[in-house]
C-alpha positions in Angstrom: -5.0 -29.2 28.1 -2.6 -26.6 29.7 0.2 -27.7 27.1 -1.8 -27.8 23.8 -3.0 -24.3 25.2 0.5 -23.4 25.4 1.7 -24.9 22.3 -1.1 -22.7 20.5 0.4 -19.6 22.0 3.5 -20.3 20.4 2.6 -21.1 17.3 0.2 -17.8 17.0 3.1 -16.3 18.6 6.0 -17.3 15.7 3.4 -16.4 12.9 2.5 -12.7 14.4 6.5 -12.6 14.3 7.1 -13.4 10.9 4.5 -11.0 9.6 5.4 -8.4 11.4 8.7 -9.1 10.0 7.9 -9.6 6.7 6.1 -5.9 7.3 9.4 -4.5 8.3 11.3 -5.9 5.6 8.7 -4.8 3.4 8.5 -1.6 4.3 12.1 -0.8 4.9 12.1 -2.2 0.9 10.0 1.0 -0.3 11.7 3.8 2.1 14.9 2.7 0.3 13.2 3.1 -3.2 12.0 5.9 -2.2 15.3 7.6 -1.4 17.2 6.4 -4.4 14.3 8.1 -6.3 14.7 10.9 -4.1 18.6 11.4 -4.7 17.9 10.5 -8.6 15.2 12.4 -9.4 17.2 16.1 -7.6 20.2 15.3 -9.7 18.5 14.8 -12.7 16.0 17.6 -12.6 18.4 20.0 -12.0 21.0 18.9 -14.7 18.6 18.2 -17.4 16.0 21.0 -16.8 17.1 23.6 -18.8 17.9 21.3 -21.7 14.3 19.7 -21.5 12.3 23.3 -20.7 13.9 25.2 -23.6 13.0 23.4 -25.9 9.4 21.9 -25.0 7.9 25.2 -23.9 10.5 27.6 -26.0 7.8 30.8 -25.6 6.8 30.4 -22.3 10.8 30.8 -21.6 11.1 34.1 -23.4 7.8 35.2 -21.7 9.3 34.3 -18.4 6.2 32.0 -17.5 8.7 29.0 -16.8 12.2 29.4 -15.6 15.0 28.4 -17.6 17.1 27.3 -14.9 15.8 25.1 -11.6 17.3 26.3 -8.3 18.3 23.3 -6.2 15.5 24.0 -3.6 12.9 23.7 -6.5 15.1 20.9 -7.5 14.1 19.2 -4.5 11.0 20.1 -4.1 10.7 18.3 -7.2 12.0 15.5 -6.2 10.4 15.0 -2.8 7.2 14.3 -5.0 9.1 12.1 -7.4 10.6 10.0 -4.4 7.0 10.2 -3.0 5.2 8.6 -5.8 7.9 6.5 -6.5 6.5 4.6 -3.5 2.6 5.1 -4.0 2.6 1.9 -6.5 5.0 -0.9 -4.1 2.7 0.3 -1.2 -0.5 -0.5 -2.8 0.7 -3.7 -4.3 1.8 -4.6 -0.5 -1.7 -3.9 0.5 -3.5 -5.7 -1.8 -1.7 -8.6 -1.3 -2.8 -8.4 2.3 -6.0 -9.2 1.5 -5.6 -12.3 -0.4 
């Protein structure tokens, strides 16, 4: 009784470990995602900003409503939210399939 009692420890035991690894791996998965988004999305705002802004909103340039040119704090500003939602969609995917 004492060794199927202790058999059943180990076996709850090995799967709380392998989910709790498949968590981490999981997880560390989207942080990644997040930063390459992160280091993409501030180089390419700032770079292609100007060429984009001009010409979709040409009069709210001359007006001065919009900046021509992105300063690299707005840059990554900008990006923080592009990283951020870069990894609203993986983590809801990983939560649903929690539930299954």
């Amino acid at each position: 009784m004492e060794e199927s009692r202790n058999e059943v420890e180990k076996r709850i035991e090995k799967r709380i470990e392998k989910r709790v690894e498949e968590a981490v791996i999981s997880w560390t998965q989207i942080l990644i995602q997040i930063a390459i988004m992160f280091v993409i999305s501030v180089i390419v705002l700032k770079f292609v900003w100007a060429w984009v802004v001009i010409d979709l909103f040409p009069g709210a340039v001359d007006q001065g409503l919009i900046s021509a040119n992105l300063t690299w704090l707005a840059s990554l500003k900008l990006a923080v939210l592009v990283g951020v939602l870069s990894g609203v969609y993986p983590t809801f995917t990983k939560a649903v399939e929690g539930f299954d």
